[in-house]
N, C-alpha and C positions, 0 to 999 in steps of 0.2 A: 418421505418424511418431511414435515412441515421443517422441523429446527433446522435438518440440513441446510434447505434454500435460504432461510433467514444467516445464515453464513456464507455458502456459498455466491449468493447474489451481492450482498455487499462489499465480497472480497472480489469478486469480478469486477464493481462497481469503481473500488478502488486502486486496484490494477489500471483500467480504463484510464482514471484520473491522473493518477502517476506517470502514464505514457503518454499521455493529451498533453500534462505539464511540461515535459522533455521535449516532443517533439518541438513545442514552439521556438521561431527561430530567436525569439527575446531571449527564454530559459536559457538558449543555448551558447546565446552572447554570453551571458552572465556570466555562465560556468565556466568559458573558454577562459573571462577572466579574473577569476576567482582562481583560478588555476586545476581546475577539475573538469577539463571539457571531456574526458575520457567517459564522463557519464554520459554523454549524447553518444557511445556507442552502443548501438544496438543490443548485443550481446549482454555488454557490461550491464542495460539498462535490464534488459529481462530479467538477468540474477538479482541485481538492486530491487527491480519490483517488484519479483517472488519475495524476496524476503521483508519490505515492506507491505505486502499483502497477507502473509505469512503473518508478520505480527501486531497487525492488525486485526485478524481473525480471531487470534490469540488474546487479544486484550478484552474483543469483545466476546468472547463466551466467558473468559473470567469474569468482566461484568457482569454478565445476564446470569451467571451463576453465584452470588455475593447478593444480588439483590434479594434472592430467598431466604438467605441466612438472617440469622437474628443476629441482631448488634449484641458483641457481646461487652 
């Protein structure tokens, strides 16, 4: 089904992104002193991603579904 991919791919796309951002050892300065360096671990970051993937996903089929609707 076409709509899947058009979710599925962008939330992979964004996942990607989110872990490309962390991995970097800049990000990772930051966070240690920001006091949140616990997001550069692994684990932590996969939960964090899903759920920032998660509601990403989420915002954008509520989009793509509002734009049908009539203003009311």
């Amino acid at each position: 089904d076409v709509f899947q991919w058009r979710i599925i791919i962008p939330g992979f796309l964004t996942y990607l992104l989110f872990f490309g951002l962390t991995e970097s050892s800049l990000v990772s300065y930051i966070l240690e002193k920001i006091g949140i360096g616990y997001l550069g671990n692994a684990l932590v970051r996969t939960i964090f991603g899903l759920i920032v993937t998660g509601w990403a996903v989420y915002a954008w089929t509520r989009y793509r579904s509002s734009l049908g609707q009539p203003k009311s």
